[in-house]
Structure formats: C-alpha cells, structure tokens
N, C-alpha and C positions, 0 to 999 in steps of 0.2 A: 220389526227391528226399529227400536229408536234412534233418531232423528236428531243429531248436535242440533240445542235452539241457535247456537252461535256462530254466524257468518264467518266465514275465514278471513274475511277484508275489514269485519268491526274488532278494532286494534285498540279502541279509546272507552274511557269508564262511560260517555256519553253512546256511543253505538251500538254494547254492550248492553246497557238500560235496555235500550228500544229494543233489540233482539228479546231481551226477556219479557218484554213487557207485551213481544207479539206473540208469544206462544201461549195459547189460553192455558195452557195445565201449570203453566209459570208464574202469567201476569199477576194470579190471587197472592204470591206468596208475601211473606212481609215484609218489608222496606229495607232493613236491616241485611236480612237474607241474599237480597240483589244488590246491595250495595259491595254487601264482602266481594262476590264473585266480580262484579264489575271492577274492583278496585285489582282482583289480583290481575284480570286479564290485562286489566291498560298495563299496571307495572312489568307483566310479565313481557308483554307486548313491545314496552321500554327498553329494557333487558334486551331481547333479541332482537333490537332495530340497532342498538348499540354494538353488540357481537356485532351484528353483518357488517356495519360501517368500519367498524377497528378490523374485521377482518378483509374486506373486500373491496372499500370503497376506497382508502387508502392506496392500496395498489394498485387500483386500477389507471388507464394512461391511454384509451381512445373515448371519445366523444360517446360512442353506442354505448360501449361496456359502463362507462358511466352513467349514462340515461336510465339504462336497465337496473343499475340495481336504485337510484336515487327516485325511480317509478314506484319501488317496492314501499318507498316511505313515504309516498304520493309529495313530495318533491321534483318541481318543477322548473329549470335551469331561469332566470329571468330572464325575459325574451327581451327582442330589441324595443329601445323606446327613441321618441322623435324630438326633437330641440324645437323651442317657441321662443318667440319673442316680439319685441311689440317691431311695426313696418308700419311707417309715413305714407300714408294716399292722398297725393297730390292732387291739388278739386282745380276744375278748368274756373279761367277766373271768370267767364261770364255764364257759369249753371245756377241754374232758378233752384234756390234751397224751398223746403228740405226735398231730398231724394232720397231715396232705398239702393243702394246696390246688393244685388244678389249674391248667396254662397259663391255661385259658379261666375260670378267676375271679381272676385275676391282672391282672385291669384296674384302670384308675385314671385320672378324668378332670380337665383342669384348668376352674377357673370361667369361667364365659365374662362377658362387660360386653360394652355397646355396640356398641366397635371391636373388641373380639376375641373370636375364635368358640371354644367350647370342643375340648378335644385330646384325643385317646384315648392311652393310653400301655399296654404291654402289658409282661411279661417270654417271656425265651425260654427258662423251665424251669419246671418245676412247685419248687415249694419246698416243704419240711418244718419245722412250728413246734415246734420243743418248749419242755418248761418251763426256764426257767431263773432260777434264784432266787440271793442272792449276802448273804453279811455285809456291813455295812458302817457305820463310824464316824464318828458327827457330830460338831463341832466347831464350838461356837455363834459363837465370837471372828471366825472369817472365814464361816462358815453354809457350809460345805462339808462334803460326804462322800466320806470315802476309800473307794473301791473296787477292785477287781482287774478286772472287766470293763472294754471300750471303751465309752463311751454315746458318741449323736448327741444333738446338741439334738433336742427334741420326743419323745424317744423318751418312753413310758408307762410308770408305776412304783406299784406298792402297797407300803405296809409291813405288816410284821408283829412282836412283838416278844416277849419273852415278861416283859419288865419293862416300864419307860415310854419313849414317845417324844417326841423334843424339843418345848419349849413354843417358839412364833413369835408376833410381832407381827400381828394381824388373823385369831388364831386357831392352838389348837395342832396339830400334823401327829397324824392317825390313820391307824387301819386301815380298810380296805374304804374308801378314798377313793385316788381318782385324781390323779397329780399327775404334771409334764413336768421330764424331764430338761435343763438347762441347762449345757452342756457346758464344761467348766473347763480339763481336762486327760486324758491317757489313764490317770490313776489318782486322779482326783479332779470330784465332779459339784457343781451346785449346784439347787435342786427351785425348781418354780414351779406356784401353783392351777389356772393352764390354760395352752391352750400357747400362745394368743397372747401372753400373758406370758413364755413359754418362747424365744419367738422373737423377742421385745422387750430379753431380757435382767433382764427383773426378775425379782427372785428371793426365795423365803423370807429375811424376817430372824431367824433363831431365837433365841431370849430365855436359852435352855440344849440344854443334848447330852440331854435326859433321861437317861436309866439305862442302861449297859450297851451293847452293841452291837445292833445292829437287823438284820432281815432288805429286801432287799428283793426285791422280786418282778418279770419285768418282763413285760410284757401287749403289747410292739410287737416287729417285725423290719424292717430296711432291705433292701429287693429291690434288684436295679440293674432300671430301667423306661427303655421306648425308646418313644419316638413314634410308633406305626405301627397298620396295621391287615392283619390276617394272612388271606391268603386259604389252604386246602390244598387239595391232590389238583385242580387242577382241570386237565381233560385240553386241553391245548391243540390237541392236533391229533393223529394216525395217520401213520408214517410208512412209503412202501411199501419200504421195504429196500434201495432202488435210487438214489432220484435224489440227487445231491450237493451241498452248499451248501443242505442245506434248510433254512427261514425261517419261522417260524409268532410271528404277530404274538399279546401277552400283551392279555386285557383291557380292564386300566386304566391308568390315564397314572400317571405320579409314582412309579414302582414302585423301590424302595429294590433296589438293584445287591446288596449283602449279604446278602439273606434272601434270592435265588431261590435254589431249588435245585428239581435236574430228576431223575426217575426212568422209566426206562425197562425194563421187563422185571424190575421189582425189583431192577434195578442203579442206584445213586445215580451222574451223571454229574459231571463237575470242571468250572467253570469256569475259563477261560484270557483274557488278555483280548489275545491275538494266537493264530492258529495254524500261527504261523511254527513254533516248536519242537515244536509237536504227531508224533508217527506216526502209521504206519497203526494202530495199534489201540489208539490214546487213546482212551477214553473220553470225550471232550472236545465242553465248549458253548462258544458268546461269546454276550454279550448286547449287543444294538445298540440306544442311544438317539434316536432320533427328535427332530424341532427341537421338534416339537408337544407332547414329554412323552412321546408311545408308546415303546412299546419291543420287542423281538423276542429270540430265542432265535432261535441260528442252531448248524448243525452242518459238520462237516468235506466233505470231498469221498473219504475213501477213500485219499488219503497223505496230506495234514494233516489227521489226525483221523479216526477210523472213522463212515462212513453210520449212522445209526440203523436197528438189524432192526425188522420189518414189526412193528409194536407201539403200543400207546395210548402217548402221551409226557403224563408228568404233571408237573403245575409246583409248587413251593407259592413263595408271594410276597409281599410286604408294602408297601401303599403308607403315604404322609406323608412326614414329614421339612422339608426346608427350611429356610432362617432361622428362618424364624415359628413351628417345633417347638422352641426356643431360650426355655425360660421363668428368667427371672433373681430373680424375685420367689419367696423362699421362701411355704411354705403356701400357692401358689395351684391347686397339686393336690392338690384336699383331696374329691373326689365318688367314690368306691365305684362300681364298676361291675359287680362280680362277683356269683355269686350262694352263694355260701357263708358260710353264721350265724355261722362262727368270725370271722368278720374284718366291726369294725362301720365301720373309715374309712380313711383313707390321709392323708396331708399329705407332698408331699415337704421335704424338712431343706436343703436345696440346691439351687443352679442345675443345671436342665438342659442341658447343654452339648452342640455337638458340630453341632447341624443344619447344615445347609449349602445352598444351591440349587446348580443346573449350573450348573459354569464358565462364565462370562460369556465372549463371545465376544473381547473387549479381553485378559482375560488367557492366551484361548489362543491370541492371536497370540504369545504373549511367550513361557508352557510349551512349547509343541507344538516350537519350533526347540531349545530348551535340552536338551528330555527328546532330540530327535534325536540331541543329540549326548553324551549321557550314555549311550545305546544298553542305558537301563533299566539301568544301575550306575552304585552309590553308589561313587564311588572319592574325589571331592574334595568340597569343603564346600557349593560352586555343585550339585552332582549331586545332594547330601541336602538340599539344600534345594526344588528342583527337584520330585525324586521325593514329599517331604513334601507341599509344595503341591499334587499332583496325585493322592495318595491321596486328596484329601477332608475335610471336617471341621475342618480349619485354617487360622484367618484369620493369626495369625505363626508362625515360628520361627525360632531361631538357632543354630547348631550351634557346638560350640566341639571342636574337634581335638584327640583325644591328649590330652583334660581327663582320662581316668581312666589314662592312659599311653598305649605305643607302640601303636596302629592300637585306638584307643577314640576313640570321638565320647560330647558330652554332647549330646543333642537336645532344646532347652528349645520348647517350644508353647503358645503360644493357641490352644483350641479356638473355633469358631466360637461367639458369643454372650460370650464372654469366661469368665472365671473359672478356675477349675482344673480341667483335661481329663478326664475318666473314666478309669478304671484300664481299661473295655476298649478306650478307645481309646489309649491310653497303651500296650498291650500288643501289641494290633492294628499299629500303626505300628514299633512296637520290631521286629517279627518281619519286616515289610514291607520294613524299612531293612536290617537283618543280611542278610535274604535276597539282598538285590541287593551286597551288598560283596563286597569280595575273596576268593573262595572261603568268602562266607557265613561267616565268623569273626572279623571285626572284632568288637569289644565295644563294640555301641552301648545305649545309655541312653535312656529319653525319659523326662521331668523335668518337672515342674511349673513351671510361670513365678516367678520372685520377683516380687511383685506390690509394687511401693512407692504408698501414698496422698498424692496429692498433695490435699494441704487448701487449699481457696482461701477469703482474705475480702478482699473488696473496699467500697470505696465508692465509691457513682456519684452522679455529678449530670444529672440528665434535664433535655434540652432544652425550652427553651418548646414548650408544644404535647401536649406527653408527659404520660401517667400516669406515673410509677412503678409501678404495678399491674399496668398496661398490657403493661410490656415488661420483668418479674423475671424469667417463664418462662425466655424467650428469652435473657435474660444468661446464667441459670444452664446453658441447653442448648452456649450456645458455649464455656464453662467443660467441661462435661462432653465435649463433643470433643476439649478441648485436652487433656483426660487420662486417656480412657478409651483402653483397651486394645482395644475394639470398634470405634473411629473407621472403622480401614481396613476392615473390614468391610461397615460402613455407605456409604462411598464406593465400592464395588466390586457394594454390593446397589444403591445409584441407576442407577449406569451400567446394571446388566441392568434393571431393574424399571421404571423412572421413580419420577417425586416421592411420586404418592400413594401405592404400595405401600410404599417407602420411609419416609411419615412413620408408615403404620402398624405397623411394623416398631418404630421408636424407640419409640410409643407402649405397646408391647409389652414391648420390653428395657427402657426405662427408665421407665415407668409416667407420661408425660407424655399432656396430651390437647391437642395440637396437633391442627388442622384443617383444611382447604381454605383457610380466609383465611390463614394462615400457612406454605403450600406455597413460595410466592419467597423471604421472609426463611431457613425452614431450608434451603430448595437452594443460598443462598447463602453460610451457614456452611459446608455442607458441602462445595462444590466448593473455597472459600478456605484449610479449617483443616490443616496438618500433623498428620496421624497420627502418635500416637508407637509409638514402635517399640524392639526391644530394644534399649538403653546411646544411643539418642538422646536431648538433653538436649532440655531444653523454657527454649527462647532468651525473654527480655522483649517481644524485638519481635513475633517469634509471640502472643505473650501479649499485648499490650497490642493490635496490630493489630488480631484479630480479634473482642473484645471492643467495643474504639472501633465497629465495623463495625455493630455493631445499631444498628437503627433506634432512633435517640431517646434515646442515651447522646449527651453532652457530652465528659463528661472522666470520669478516676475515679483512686482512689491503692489501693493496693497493699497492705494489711498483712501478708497472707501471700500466698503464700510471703517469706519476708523479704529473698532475694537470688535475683539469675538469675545465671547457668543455673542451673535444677536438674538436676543430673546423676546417671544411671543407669547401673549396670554393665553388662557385656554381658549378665546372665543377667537383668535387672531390667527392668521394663514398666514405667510409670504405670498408674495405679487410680486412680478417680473417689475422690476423698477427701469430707471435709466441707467444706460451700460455704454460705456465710456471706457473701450482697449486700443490705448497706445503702445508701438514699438520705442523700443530705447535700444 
C-alpha cells in the first residue's frame, strides 16, 4: 500500500518541499513538479485554517477551547512578560574601587503597602563599580553645574575641592556630605540634601560659585533590573535518546518565556517557537504554556528537530512578570536585597516598564487570524503591527513607512505600564521586526512614544446629596483614563482579570486607594472611556460624557484644556498631565 509522502502537520509550501524531497521515489522529480503541489497544499492549507477560524474560533469563550483550536494553527496565546528598568546602587562611601558585585547581590526589592505586595527585581550580569570622579563648575545665578558626564536623578555625589565651595541658602555645600543629583541636562546638573528632594525637584539655591572649580565624586551606578526570580541547573527530567515529541513539565507556573534556557550534554539548546523550519539535527526546544500558568519544554521527533541523547536535561528559568511587575512611581524600589557591604541601597530613578500578562483570549481571536496571514513577516504596516503586539510587553504602537526612506519603518511603542519602553526592549523588538522583513534588511527603528501632557482643570457642581470629597477621587480617575497612555491596557487587563484584580492593578500604577465599594463606578469608567491612541484626538463629547457619567457630578465648565479637539500627531500619545477639580 502506498504511503502519503506528506505529513499531516506540514501545512506550509516550505515543509511540503522537505517532505517531498525525503521521499527517494520523489526527491528526483523536477522543480517545477514540487513546486505546483507545495504551492497548492500551503494555499489549500490557508483555506482551511481560515474555515476553522471563521468557523470556531470566533465563537469560541473559554480559555481551553480557545488554546485548542489556536494549537491547530501552532499559535501560541503571548505569555507573560516582565517590566525592566534602570535601579540606583548606592556605593558605601569608603569601598576600595573597582569591585565586582555578583548576579546574586544584584537584587532590589520594591516597598510593599496594604494592597501591594512587595517585588523582587534582579539583573542578568554581574556588574563592575569603579571610581569615577569628574570637575565641574557652579554657577550660583541658575544654581547649576556643568559637567561632562551623564547623571540620572538621584544619582549620589561628594565634593571635594582644593579652594571653597559654594555658599547655599539653608546651609553651605561641603565635603564628606552626601547630596542627589537633580538632572537638568546631558551636560549640566542641579544637587539636592536628599533624594526625596532630588525626586521632588527641589534643589540647592546657592548664594555664590565659591572659588575655582570643584571635584565631584560619584558614590551610585544605574543597573537595568527585571522583575523576576531565577531558578538554575534544575534537571527537569532524563531523556532516553529514543522516544520523540518529548514533553517534561517545568516546576513553577508564571515562568517568564525569555530566561528559559536548556542544556543538555553541555550543549546550550535554541529555542524556536514553531518546529516547522527545524531539521534533523537542530539543536531545538519549544516551550508550551498551559491555561493554568504551567508550562513544558518540548522536543523534536528526529526530522523537525533532533531527539535529545540519553542525558540529564537542565533548565535555568525565571518566574514573575505581569502587569502588576509594572512599578510607575519613582523610588519605590528603594529595599537592598543583596549581600555585599559595598552597596548600602538602591532606589530606582524611573518607571518600570514592559510587564505584561498572557494574551487575553479576546485578543487572540483577533492576532491568531492576522498573524495567519502575515505567515510571521513583517512585509506591510498591519503585519508589524501584528507581529509587535504579539512579541509581548506592548500595550500601543504605530508604525509609520519609509519615515527613514525607501523600505524603513519608524516603530513608535508603549510599553506595557506606560511611559518610555527600555532600551532592551526597544532593541529586543528592533531585531525581532528586521528579522521577519524582507530578507531581514529593511531598516527598521523602534522609538520612544512622544508623550504630549494633557493638563486638565475643571470645575464641578455636585448634586444634592453628594460630598464633593466624596467623589474628587473618582472625577480625577475618569480624567486620567481620558488621557493616559495606559487606558487600553487597563480595559484589556479587566476583560482577562475581572474587576478586583483590575482595581488593584490601577491602585498600583496610579497610586489611588479605590476599594471593593468602588468596584461598579470604576468598571464603569472603564468599559465607557475611549483609549487614546496614537494621533487620536480627544473629542469634547468624549470629555465631557464621561466625566458628566460619575456618580454625583451635576454639571461642570472646562477651563483647560481651552478648545477641542485636542489633537495629536501620529507619533504623539496623551499623558496624564496636571489635573486641577474644583467645587463651585
């Protein structure tokens, strides 16, 4: 009885080839020959991935039932990812430079309160401190110093001098005293007594330059820190050399898709996250996530992908992540976790961006058909956008074509939590996007969002009945949806989570203390409010709608913004500006 040469799983004109080309009574035939049939199977292949979707994916409405059939078009929901950003390590100010601090004293925890639990955050290298000391010139009339290094706010600083140094209002600046960097410019600082002043903005008023130039000394360094907690070497399983498709289930749930890495035989193995293009002697894993959080290492069968030889398989892997790994409030990673004397604190200087939870099943009815038919390349603006949202980590982006010339994309993004994206995520997706272009050489970009602040003041008149105390939170929360860059995010975290995770979530990004009796009014902001989005304007009637909408507002007038629309370029977002609601 003859033998279909063609695999049930090779669905693509590319796995089709290889099937015919491994059948010796096949392989001779002519080019032409295996092209026709490859070309009908992929299309046909197309065809009936399309039927199932319009037929079944669409209606489908639990987590499994959607895994299963989105499994069928080896679509995989995007797992969770973890928020980075750069965290301050404070140097004791009498450690002998340079020193090494280790991966594992390279922690840094955030505060914990009530409704939020505290975070571990780690780096993924050991770093080296050395001294770095710098001239630099005061200038009492603006109270700045010019300098030739970069500072971050909060960064740590000593002077020294070998004449006098500046006299200040509430006392004059010395040596062997601690003071915070307040960041001005990339070639000019301004100093504060501590750093909560440092990250308040207030700053030395110096009364004179003192004498001469001055030295300064600096005592911190900026890591980039990630949210996670790192497990190594732990052997997951033996495998006997033989059987194919083998599957050994990891640990712990939540486990971050970016940090596994597998070694076998003291060969580091690749992940792939199809093993459609795999061969017989790929080196090659996929990792499968589970509805529940679990997750699995799986291996080939021996032509996609080679069997693992009879050996201990070792994992190393890192759980956390999430929205809720999304800290927006500077200095609230300020706890030391490490155990090395040279480093007495941490504070990060910025938001932690970037976390994410698994794709919600709503938006992988909408990815899963899109990514079908982009067949994993970026060729048009729908496909990077497409493949963008389904890397991970990104609540918007906009692509704009041929902004840097012929076959250049500019890729502008919100990272998840809002704010401005990391430089490794920023590089991570650059390489992600070029990879899937037209023979990988378009010149693509990923770009920081132009964030515009939209300042809102209003005045309300509250209905009989009403505090005004009562219900300012809640004005000022439907103001901050009408303009934050976070909004969609937030409406796409309800639909997976529900309400309560949800209000803890905002209490987190946006440091409000909503509670259980306030669960209906904010679900109701949020299912009603227009996300805004790149170069969408923000309409009066949107504005005034959803405002009117709180419970226990009357009426109210407008002083700023002064006219609608407000309107935003395509590279341009809204930002929660200053919000300014008075009773009348």
């Amino acid at each position: 009885m003859s033998i279909n040469p063609i695999q049930y799983s090779s669905r693509s004109y590319n796995t089709i080839i290889n099937d015919i080309d491994s059948d010796p009574e096949l392989v001779d035939k002519p080019v032409w020959w295996k092209r026709i049939w490859a070309g009908v199977g992929d299309v046909l292949s197309m065809v009936m991935n399309a039927i199932a979707n319009q037929s079944y994916l669409a209606t489908s409405y639990t987590e499994k039932a959607v895994d299963r059939l989105l499994e069928l078009i080896d679509y995989q929901r995007t797992p969770l990812t973890t928020s980075t950003g750069g965290v301050l390590f404070y140097i004791n100010r009498s450690a002998t430079f340079p020193f090494t601090v280790a991966i594992g004293d390279l922690i840094a925890y955030s505060e914990s309160s009530a409704v939020v639990s505290s975070k571990r955050f780690e780096s993924l290298a050991a770093v080296t401190f050395t001294a770095i000391s710098e001239t630099a010139l005061a200038t009492a009339a603006t109270d700045k110093w010019t300098v030739a290094s970069v500072y971050v706010t909060g960064d740590l600083i000593r002077f020294t001098t070998a004449t006098s140094l500046p006299t200040a209002v509430g006392g004059n600046i010395a040596t062997s005293t601690d003071y915070y960097v307040v960041y001005v410019s990339t070639t000019e600082i301004r100093i504060a007594r501590t750093l909560a002043l440092a990250y308040a903005g207030t700053y030395i008023d110096m009364t004179s330059a003192g004498v001469g130039v001055h030295t300064i000394h600096r005592y911190s360094k900026a890591v980039t820190m990630y949210q996670q907690t790192t497990v190594e070497d732990y052997i997951v399983g033996t495998s006997d050399g033989m059987t194919i498709w083998q599957e050994y289930i990891l640990p712990d749930k939540n486990i971050l898709k970016t940090t596994v890495a597998v070694v076998i035989n003291s060969v580091t193995w690749t992940r792939v996250d199809t093993f459609v293009y795999s061969g017989v002697a790929d080196t090659h894993y996929k990792i499968k996530f589970m509805t529940d959080g679990s997750s699995s290492i799986m291996f080939g069968n021996g032509v996609y992908g080679i069997v693992p030889g009879a050996f201990d398989i070792y994992v190393d892997y890192a759980t956390g992540g999430g929205l809720n790994s999304n800290i927006s409030v500077i200095g609230k990673i300020n706890v030391y976790g490490g155990a090395d004397s040279n480093i007495t604190g941490v504070s990060n200087y910025g938001a932690m961006t970037g976390g994410g939870d698994k794709e919600s099943i709503e938006s992988a009815k909408i990815i899963a058909p899109i990514l079908l038919k982009t067949r994993d390349r970026f060729v048009t603006v729908e496909d990077g956008e497409t493949l963008a949202y389904n890397y991970g980590g990104i609540s918007r982006v906009n692509i704009v074509k041929n902004f840097y010339g012929v076959l250049s994309a500019q890729v502008i993004i919100v990272p998840n939590g809002g704010g401005v994206p990391s430089g490794s995520l920023k590089t991570a997706l650059d390489t992600y996007l070029t990879d899937r272009s037209i023979l990988g050489s378009i010149d693509v970009r990923v770009v920081d969002p132009t964030y515009v602040a939209t300042n809102v003041d209003i005045n309300v008149h509250v209905l009989s009945g009403y505090l005004f105390a009562d219900i300012e939170d809640m004005i000022e929360f439907a103001i901050m949806l009408l303009t934050s860059e976070s909004t969609y995010e937030i409406q796409q975290y309800l639909i997976s989570n529900g309400i309560s995770a949800t209000v803890t979530y905002i209490n987190t990004l946006w440091s409000t203390t909503f509670t259980a009796s306030d669960y209906n009014e904010v679900l109701r902001l949020i299912e009603a409010v227009k996300a805004p989005n790149f170069g969408e304007n923000i309409e009066q009637s949107d504005f005034l709608a959803l405002i009117d909408s709180v419970s226990g507002v009357d009426y109210m007038t407008v002083t700023i913004p002064a006219a609608f629309p407000v309107t935003f370029t395509s590279s341009q977002i809204s930002q929660i500006g200053a919000i300014t609601v008075t009773e009348v």
